[in-house]
N, C-alpha and C positions, 0 to 999 in steps of 0.2 A: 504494500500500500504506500504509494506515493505520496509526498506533503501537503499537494494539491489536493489527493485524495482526503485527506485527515480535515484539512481545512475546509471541505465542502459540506465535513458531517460535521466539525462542528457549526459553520453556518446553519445547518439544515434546524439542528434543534437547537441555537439561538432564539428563530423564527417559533420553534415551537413555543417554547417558552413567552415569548413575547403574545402567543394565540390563551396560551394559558391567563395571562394578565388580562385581558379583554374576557377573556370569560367567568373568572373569579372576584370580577371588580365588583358583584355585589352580590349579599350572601341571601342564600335560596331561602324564603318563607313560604312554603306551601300547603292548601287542605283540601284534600277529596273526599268526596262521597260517591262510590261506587255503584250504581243499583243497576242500569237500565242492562236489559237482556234480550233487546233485538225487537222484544213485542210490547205492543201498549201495554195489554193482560200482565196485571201483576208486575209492572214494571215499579220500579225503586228510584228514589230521587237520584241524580249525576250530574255533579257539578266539580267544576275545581277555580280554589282562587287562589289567587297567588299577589303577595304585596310587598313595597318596598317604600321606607322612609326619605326623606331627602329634605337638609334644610337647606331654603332658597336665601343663599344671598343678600337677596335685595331685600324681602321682607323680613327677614330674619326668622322665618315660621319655620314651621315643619308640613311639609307637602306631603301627599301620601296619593303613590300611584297605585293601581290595582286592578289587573286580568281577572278575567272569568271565562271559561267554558262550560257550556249545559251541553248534556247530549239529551237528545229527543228523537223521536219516529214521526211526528203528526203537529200538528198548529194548536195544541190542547195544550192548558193550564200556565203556570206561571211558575217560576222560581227565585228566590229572593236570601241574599244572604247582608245580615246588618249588623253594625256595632254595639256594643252593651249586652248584658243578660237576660233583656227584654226588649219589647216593642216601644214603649215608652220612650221618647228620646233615642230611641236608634236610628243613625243611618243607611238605611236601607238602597243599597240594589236591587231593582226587579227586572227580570229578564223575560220577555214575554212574544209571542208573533208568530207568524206563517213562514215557515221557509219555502215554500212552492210560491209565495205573492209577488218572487223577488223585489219585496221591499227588505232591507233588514231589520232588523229583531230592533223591537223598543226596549229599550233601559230607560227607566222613569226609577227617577231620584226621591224617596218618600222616606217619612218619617211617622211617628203616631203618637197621640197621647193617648194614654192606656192600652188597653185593649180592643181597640176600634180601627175602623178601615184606615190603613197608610193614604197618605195625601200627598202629592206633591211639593216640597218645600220649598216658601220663599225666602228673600235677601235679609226677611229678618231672623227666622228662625235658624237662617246658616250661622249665624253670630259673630261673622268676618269670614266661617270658610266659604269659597268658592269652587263648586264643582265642574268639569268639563271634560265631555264623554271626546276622545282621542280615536275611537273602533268600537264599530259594532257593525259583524256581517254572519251572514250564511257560509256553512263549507259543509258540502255532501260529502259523506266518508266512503270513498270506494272500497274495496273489497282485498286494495291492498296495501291498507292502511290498518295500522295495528289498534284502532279503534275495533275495529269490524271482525273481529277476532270470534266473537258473539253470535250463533245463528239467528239471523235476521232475516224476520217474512215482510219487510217493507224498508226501505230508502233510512239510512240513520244520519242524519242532520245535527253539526255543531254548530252550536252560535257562541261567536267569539269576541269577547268584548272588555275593551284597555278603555280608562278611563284618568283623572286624576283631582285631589282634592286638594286643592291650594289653600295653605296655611288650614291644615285641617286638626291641627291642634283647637284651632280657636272655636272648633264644633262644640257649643253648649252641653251642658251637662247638666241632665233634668233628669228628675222621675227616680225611682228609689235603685232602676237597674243600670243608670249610667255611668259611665266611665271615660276619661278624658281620653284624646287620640293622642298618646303621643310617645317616642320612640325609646320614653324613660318606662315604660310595659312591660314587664318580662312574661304577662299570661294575664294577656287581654281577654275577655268573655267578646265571643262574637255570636251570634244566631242567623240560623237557615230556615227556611219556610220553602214546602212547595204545593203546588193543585196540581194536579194531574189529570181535569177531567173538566176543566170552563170549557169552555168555548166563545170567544172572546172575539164578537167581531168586530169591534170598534177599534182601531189600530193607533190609539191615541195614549200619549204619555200619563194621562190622568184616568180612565179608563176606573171602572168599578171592579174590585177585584173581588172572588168570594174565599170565602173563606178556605182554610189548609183543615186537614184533619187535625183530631184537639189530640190525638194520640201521638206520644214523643217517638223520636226514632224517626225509621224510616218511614211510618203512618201519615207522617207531616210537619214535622217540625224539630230541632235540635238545638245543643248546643256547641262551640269548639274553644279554644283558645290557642290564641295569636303572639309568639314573643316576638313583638314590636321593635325591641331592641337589638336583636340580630336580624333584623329588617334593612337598618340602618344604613343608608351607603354615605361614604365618608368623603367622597368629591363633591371638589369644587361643581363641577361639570354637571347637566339636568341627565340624572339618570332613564335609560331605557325601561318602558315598563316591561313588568316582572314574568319570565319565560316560565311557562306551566310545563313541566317535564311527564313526561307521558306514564304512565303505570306508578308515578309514587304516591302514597297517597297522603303521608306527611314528613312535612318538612319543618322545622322549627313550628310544631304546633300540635295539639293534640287536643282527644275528646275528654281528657281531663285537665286540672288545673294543673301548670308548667311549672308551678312553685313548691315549696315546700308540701304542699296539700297535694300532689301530684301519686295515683294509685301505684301500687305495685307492680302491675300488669306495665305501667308507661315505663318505670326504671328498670323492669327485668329487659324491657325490648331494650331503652339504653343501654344499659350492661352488654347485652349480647353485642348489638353494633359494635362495641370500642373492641369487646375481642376476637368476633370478626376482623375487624381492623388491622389489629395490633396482630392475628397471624397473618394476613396478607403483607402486611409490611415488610414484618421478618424474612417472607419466602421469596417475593419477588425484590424488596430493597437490599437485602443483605444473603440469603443462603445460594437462591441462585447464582447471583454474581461472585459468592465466592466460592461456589461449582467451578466456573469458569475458570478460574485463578486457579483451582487446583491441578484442572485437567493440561495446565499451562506449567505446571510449579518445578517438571524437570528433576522430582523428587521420584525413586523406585519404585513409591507407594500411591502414586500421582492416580492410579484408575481406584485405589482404593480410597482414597479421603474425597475421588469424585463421587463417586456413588454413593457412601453413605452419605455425603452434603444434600447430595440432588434426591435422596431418598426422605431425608428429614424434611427438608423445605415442601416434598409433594406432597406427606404427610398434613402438614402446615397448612397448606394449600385447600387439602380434599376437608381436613375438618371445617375450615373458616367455610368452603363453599356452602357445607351439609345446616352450618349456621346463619350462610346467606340464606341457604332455603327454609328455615324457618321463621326467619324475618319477615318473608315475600307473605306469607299469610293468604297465598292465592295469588294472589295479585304479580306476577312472571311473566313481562311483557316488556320491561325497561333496556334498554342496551345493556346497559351496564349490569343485571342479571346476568340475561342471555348468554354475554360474553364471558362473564365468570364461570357460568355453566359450563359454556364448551371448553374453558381452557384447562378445567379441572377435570371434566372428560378425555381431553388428547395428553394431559400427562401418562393415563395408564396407556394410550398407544404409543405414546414417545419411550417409557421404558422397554415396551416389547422390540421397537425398533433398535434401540439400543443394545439388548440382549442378542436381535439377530445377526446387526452387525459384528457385534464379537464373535459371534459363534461361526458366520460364513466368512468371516475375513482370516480366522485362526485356519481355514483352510482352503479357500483361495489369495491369498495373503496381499490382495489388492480391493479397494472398494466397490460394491455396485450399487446399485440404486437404490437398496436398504438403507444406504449408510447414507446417500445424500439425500435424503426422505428425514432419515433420524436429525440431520443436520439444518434441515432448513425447518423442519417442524422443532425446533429448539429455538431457530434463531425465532419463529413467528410466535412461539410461547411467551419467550422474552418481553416484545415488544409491545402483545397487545395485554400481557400483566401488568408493564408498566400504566399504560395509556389507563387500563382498568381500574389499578388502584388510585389515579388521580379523578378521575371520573367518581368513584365511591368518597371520597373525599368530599367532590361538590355536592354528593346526592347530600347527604352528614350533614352540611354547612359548616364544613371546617372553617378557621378564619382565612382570608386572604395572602396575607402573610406567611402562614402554617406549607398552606398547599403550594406556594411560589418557591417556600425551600424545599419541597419534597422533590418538585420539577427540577429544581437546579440539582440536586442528588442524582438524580436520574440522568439529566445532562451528561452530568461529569461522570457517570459510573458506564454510560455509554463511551464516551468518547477515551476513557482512560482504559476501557480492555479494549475498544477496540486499537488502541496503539499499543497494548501489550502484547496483544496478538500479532500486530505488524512485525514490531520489537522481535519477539522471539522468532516469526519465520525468517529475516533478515538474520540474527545471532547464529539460525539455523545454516543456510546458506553459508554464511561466513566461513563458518566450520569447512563445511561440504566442500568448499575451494580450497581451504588449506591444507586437505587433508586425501584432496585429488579425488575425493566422491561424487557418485553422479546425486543428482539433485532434483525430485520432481518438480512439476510446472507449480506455479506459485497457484494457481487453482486449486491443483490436486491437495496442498501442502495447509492450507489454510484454515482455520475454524472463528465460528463464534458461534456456537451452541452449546444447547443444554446436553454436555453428556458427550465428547471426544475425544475421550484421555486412552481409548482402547488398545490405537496403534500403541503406545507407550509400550503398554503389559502383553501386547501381544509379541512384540519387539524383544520383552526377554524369556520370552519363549521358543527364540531362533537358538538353531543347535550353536554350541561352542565355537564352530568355526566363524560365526555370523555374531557371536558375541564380541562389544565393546564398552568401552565407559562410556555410557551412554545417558542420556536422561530425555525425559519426553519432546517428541518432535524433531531430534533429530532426522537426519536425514535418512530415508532406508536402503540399505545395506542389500546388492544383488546378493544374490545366492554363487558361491562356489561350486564349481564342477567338481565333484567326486570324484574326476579324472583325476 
C-alpha cells in the first residue's frame, strides 16, 4: 500500500467523520404508538413524535420544533397528541383529513378548559408563544416501504407533519394539569387522544370534533413523558426539525415518569441497553481489532491468541445481539437491528470459513476461494460493526460529544492497522530480497480480516527442510525437490 494509498483512506473517513457531526448535532427525542395492522377493524392508534428544543437568539426564548407521523387506511377520525397531564391548558396537535382529496391533512392548533371540546387558540391565550405549521402532507406507503410490513387489505397513508412553536416556553400555564414548556424538563407529562370512526366532512381547522373513547390505553386516550432537556440542541444555528426514525418506539421518553418515580420495567430496559452496549463496544472497539494485531504479531502462537481473541469478542457479540432482541419487544424493522442481526449471524459463517480454510490450505498449501470468502467477509464484519455500533449510539441519545470520540477511535483504529498491515507486508518483502526469496504478489500476501493468522501455523507445519526463523507473514518458502 502506497502513501497515496494511506492518504486517501485517511481522507475517506475524515469525511466520514465530518457526516457523523451533521448527524449527531442534535440528540434524538422520540415517542411511538404502534397499533395500526393494515385494517380499519380493530385497528390501534399510530402515531410518532419527535421534538427538539432550541433557544432563538434574538428573542432569547426557547422554540420548540416538532414532527408527527399518523399512519391510517381511510379519511376517518382524528389524532391528537398535547402538553400537560391533561386537557386543561394543553397544547394540543390535531391531525385530521382525507388522503385520497389531495388536499393535505389539517393540523388545527387547540387547547381546552376542562374537559370540553378543544378550540382553536388565539394570540391571547398563546401568552407570547407563536405557532407555525412548516409541513403537512400525504405519502402513500408502497409495498416496499418498511411501513407496509403489515398485511394490508387497503392503501396505508402517512400524514407527515413538522411544525414549530416560537418562544414556547412563554405557553401559559393553567388548570391543575399544566406544566411549563421548557428544556429545564427532564419528564414532561404529554397526552394523546384518538377517534377512529368521525367522519369528518368539513375540512376546516376549527371543525367539531367528537369525542375519543373514555377508556385509557389504546381504547382512546394516554399518557407519555418527554425529557425536554436532552431535546436540547446547543447551536447557534435554527435547528432542522426533529427526524422520526423508523421502528423505535422511544427515544429519550417513556410511558412512565423519567424521574426518580420512573417503574422498574423503564430501568430494567435501561440497564439492558448500557450492557448491550458496553458488549458491542468491547467486541467491535477493542477485541476484534486486537484479532487483527495478533494475526499480525509474528509471534509462534500468532493463530492461537487469534482465535481465542476472535472467539471471545463473537461470544460478546452473539450475547449483546440475543439482548438486542429482547429490547426490540416486537418491534425489528430499524436498520440498525437488522444489521446487528445479520452480523451476529455471518460471524458463525465466518468461523466455518475460517476453519475450512485451515483445513484445505494445510493440504493444498495455496488459497482458494474459501479463504478469500473468509477474508473479505471479515473485512465487511468489520466495517459494518463499526458503522452499527455508532448508529446504536444515536438510536440511545448518547451525547454529541460521546459519539464524535467513539468515531474518531474508529478513525484511527482503521487507519492504524490498516498501515500495520502495509508495514509488515513491506518488513515482509524486505526480508524476501535479502535473503534471495521468491515473494508473492502483494494481493496474494495481504490481509485485513477477521481471522488470517492461519498461513502462520500452517507454515510450521512444513517438514524440516522448509523450516526457518520464521514468524507470521513471512514470505512462503517453495518446497524442495526430494531429489
Amino acid at each position: 500500500m502506497t502513501r497515496d494509498s494511506i492518504s486517501r483512506v485517511v481522507r475517506i473517513w475524515i469525511t466520514v467523520i465530518l457526516c457523523f457531526l451533521q448527524i449527531t448535532h442534535a440528540e434524538p427525542v422520540q415517542y411511538c404508538k404502534f397499533g395500526y395492522n393494515g385494517k380499519h377493524e380493530n385497528a390501534e392508534v399510530d402515531f410518532c413524535m419527535g421534538v427538539t428544543m432550541h433557544k432563538n437568539q434574538s428573542s432569547e426564548a426557547y422554540d420548540m420544533y416538532l414532527s408527527m407521523t399518523i399512519t391510517r387506511g381511510s379519511d376517518l377520525g382524528w389524532t391528537a397528541i398535547g402538553t400537560g397531564s391533561r386537557m386543561a391548558g394543553s397544547l394540543m396537535t390535531i391531525v385530521y383529513g382525507d388522503p385520497l382529496s389531495k388536499e393535505p391533512p389539517i393540523v388545527s392548533i387547540r387547547t381546552a378548559t376542562g374537559h370540553h371540546q378543544p378550540k382553536p387558540i388565539s394570540s391571547e391565550e398563546a401568552g407570547g408563544a407563536e405557532i407555525r405549521l412548516l409541513q403537512a402532507k400525504w405519502r402513500t406507503v408502497d409495498e416496499e416501504d418498511a411501513l407496509a410490513a403489515v398485511s394490508s387489505s387497503s392503501p396505508i397513508h402517512l400524514a407527515e407533519v413538522a411544525l414549530v412553536c416560537y418562544s414556547c416556553n412563554l405557553w401559559p400555564v393553567t388548570g391543575k394539569g399544566g406544566h411549563p414548556i421548557t428544556p429545564m424538563a427532564t419528564s414532561l407529562p404529554w397526552i394523546w387522544a384518538w377517534n377512529e370512526d368521525q367522519q369528518i366532512s368539513e375540512l376546516t381547522d376549527d371543525v367539531h370534533l367528537n369525542a375519543h373513547k373514555h377508556r385509557a390505553g389504546n381504547g382512546g386516550w394516554g399518557t407519555f413523558y418527554v425529557d425536554m432537556a436532552r431535546s436540547l440542541n446547543p447551536a447557534d444555528s435554527i435547528p432542522s426539525v426533529p427526524l422520526i426514525h423508523t421502528g423505535v418506539r422511544t427515544l429519550g421518553t417513556s410511558d412512565t415518569p423519567l424521574n426518580g418515580g420512573a417503574t422498574f420495567t423503564w430501568f430494567h430496559h435501561h440497564t439492558v441497553a448500557q450492557i448491550h452496549g458496553f458488549l458491542m463496544g468491547i467486541a467491535f472497539l477493542c477485541l476484534f481489532p486486537l484479532g487483527v494485531l495478533a494475526m499480525r504479531s509474528q509471534s509462534s502462537k500468532s493463530f492461537k491468541y487469534h482465535w481465542i481473541i476472535q472467539l471471545v469478542a463473537s461470544l460478546c457479540t452473539g450475547l449483546g445481539a440475543i439482548l438486542g432482541i429482547l429490547m426490540s419487544w416486537g418491534s425489528f424493522n430499524s436498520p440498525h437491528q437488522v444489521a446487528g442481526l445479520l452480523v451476529s449471524l455471518t460471524l458463525g459463517c465466518q468461523a466455518f470459513l475460517g476453519w475450512r480454510h485451515h483445513v484445505i490450505f494445510l493440504r493444498v498449501r495455496h488459497r482458494t476461494w474459501i479463504s478469500h470468502a473468509h477474508i473479505w467477509t471479515g473485512r465487511l464484519i468489520m466495517v459494518v460493526g463499526w458503522v452499527n455500533f455508532i448508529t446504536g449510539m444515536l438510536l440511545v441519545g448518547i451525547s454529541q460529544g460521546w459519539t464524535l470520540l467513539v468515531a474518531a477511535i474508529i478513525v484511527v483504529e482503521i487507519v492504524g492497522l490498516t498501515f500495520w498491515v502495509w508495514a509488515c507486508n513491506r518488513r515482509n518483502l524486505r526480508k524476501a530480497e535479502e535473503s534471495d526469496m521468491p515473494w508473492r504478489s502483494e494481493g496474494e500476501g495481504e490481509y485485513f480480516a477477521v481471522g488470517e493468522d492461519e498461513e502462520d501455523t500452517e507454515m510450521n507445519e512444513v517438514g524440516d527442510n522448509d523450516k526457518h526463523e520464521s514468524s507470521p507473514y513471512d514470505p512462503m518458502l517453495r518446497k524442495h525437490d526430494s531429489a
